[in-house]
C-alpha positions as CSV (number, residue, x, y, z in Angstrom):
1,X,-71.4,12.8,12.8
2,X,-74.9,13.2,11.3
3,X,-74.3,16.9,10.1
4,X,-70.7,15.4,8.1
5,X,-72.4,12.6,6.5
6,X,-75.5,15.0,5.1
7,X,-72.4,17.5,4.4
8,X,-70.9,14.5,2.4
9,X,-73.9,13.2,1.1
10,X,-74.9,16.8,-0.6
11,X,-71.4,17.3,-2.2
12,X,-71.6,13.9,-4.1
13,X,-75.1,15.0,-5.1
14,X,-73.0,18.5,-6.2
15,X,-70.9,16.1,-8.2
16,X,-73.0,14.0,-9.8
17,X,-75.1,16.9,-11.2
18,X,-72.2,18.9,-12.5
19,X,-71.1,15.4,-14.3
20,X,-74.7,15.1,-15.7
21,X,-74.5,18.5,-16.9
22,X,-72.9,18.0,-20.0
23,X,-74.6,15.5,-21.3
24,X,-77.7,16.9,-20.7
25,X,-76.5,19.7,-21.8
26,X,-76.3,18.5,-25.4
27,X,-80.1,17.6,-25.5
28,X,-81.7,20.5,-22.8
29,X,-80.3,23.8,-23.0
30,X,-82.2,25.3,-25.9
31,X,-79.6,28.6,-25.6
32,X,-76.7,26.5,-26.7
33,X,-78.6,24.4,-29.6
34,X,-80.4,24.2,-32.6
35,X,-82.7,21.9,-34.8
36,X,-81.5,19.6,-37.2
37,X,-84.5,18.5,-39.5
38,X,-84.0,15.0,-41.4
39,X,-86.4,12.7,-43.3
40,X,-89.3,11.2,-42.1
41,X,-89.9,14.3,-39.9
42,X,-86.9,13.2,-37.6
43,X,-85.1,16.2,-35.8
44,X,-81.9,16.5,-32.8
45,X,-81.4,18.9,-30.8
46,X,-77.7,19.4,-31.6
47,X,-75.3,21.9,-30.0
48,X,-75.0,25.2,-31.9
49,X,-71.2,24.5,-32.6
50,X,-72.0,21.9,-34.6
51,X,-72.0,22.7,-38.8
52,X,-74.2,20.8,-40.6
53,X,-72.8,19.4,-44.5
54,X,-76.3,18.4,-46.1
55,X,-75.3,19.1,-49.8
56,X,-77.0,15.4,-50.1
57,X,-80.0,14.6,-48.5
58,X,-78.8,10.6,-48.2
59,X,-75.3,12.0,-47.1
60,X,-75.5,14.5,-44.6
61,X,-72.3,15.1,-42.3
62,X,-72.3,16.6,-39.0
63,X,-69.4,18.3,-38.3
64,X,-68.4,18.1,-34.8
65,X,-65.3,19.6,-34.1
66,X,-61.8,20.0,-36.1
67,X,-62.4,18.4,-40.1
68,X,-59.3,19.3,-41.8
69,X,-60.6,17.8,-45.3
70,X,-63.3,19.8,-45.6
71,X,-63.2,21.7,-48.7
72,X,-60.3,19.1,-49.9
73,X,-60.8,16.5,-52.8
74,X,-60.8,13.7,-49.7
75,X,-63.5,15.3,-48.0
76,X,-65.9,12.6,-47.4
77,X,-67.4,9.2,-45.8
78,X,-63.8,7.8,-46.5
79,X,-61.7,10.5,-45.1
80,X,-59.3,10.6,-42.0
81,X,-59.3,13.0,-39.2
82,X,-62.8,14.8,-39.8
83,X,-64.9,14.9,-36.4
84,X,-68.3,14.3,-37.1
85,X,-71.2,11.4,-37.6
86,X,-73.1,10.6,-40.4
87,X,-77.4,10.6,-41.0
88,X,-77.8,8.3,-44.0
89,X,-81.0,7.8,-46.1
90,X,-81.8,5.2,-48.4
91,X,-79.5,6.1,-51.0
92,X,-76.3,5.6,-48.8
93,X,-77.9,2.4,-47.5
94,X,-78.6,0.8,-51.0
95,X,-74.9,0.7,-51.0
96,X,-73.7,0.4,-47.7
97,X,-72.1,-2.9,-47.5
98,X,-68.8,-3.7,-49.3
99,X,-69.3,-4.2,-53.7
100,X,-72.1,-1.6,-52.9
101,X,-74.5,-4.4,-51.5
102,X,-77.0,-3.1,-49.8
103,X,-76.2,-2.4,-46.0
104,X,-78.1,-4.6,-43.3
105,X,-77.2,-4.7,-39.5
106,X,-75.0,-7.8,-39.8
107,X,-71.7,-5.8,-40.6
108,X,-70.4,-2.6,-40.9
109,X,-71.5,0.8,-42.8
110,X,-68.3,0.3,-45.3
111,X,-69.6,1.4,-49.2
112,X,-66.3,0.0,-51.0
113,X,-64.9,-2.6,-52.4
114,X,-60.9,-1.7,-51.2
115,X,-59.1,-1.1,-48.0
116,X,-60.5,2.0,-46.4
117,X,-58.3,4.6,-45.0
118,X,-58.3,4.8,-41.1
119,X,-61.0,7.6,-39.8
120,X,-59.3,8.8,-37.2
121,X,-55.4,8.9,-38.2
122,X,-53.7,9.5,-41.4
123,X,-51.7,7.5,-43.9
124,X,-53.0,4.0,-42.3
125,X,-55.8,1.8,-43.2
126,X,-58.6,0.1,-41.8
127,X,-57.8,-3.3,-40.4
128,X,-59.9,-5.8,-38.4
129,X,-63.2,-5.0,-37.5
130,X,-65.3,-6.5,-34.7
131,X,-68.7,-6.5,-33.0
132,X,-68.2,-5.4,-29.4
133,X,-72.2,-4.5,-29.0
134,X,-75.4,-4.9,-30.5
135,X,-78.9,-4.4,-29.2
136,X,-82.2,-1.8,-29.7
137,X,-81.9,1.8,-29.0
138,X,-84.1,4.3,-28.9
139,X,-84.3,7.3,-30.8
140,X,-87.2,9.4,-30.1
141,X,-90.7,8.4,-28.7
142,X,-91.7,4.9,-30.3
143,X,-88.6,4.3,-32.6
144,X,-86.3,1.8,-31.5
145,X,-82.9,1.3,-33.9
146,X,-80.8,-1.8,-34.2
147,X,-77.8,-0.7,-32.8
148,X,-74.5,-2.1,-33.1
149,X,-70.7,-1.2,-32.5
150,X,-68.0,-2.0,-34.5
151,X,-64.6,-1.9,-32.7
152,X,-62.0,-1.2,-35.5
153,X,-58.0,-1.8,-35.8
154,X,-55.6,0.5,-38.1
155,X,-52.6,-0.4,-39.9
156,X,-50.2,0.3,-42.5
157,X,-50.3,-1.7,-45.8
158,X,-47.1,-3.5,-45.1
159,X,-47.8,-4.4,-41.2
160,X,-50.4,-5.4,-39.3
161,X,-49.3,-3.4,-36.0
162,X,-52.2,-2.0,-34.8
163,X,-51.0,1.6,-35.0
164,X,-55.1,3.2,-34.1
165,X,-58.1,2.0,-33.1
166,X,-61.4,3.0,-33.7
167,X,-65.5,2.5,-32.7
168,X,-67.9,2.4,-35.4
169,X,-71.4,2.9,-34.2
170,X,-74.5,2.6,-35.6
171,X,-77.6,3.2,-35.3
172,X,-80.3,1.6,-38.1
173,X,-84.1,2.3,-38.4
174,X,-85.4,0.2,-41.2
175,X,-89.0,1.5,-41.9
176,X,-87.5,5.0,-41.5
177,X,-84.4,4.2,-44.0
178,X,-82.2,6.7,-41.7
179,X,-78.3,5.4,-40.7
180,X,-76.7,7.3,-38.1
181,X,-73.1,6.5,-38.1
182,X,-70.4,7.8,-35.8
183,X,-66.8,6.4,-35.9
184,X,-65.5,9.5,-33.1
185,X,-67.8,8.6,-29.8
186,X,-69.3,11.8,-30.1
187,X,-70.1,13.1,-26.4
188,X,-73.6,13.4,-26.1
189,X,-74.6,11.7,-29.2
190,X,-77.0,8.5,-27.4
191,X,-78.9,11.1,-25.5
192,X,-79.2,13.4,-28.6
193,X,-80.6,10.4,-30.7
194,X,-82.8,9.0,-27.1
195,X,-84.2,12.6,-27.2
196,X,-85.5,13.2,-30.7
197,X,-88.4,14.2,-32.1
198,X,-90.9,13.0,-35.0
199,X,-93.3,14.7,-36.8
C-alpha cells in the first residue's frame, strides 16, 4: 500500500512538471529564445520562433505564429487573423483611446473613431467589450503594471449574433510609457512579462 501511494504520488509529480514545462519553457530555456530590447531598458525573453515587426519604436508587433496580413495593405493594429501582441510607447498611447484621446486604464487600447474589425476572424466587427479583470501585475523586478482584460464580442454589421469572441489584455506601466497588448492569450506571455529584465 505504502510503495503504490509513493508510486502514485511521483507520477503526479511527473505530471505536473511536464505541464510546467512549457511555460517555463517560454521564460528559462536560453537554447530556444532570444532577447527582445524595448525602451526604458526593458527586455523578454521570447521564444526564438517568434519575429519581431519593430519598423516603429511606439508600434512594435510580435509576431507569434500564423499573420496572413503581413506584407498586405491591412497589416496592422486593426487587422484580423495576425497572431501576435503589441509593446506600445508613448506615441501609441497619446492616442489610444477612441477620437485618438489619450489611452488610460479605464477602457480599452482602441485608437479609432469607427467600428473596428474583429482580431481574430474575418469580415466581422468588434462588438461589446467588457472588463472581466483588472488588478497589478508584475513585469520584471520592481515594476508592477495596471492590468486589465477586456472580454470582446464579434459581429456582422447587420446582426448582433455573436459570431467570435475575443480577450483583450493589457498590461500598462505609466512612468515607463510601455503598453503591452495581446488580443490572442498568447501562451507563455504573463510569465514572459513576470520574468523581464531592466536595465
Amino acid at each position: 500500500m505504502r510503495k503504490t501511494i509513493s508510486a502514485a504520488a511521483a507520477g503526479l509529480a511527473v505530471l505536473a512538471a511536464s505541464l510546467a514545462a512549457p511555460a517555463a519553457a517560454y521564460a528559462n530555456d536560453g537554447a530556444a529564445t532570444k532577447s527582445l530590447h524595448l525602451r526604458k531598458g526593458l527586455t523578454l525573453r521570447i521564444p526564438a520562433s517568434w519575429k519581431v515587426d519593430a519598423k516603429d519604436k511606439d508600434w512594435v508587433r510580435v509576431i507569434t505564429g500564423s499573420c496572413p496580413t503581413k506584407g498586405t495593405n491591412t497589416y496592422g493594429f486593426r487587422d484580423s487573423g495576425c497572431h501576435s501582441f503589441w509593446v506600445m510607447g508613448p506615441g501609441a498611447i497619446k492616442v489610444g483611446h477612441e477620437h485618438f484621446d489619450a489611452y488610460t486604464p479605464d477602457g480599452p487600447f482602441y485608437p479609432a473613431t469607427d467600428v473596428g474589425p474583429c482580431p481574430v476572424k474575418k469580415n466581422i466587427y468588434i462588438g461589446q467589450t467588457k472588463l472581466a479583470e483588472k488588478g497589478l501585475r508584475q513585469v520584471g523586478p520592481g515594476h508592477k503594471a495596471h492590468y486589465r482584460d477586456w472580454a470582446g464580442t464579434c459581429t456582422s454589421l447587420t446582426s448582433s449574433k455573436v459570431k467570435a469572441r475575443f480577450n483583450q489584455r493589457e498590461w500598462f506601466l505609466p512612468t515607463s510609457k510601455i503598453l503591452v497588448i495581446d488580443q490572442w492569450k498568447t501562451p507563455g506571455l504573463s510569465t514572459i512579462l513576470k520574468n523581464a529584465t531592466w536595465n
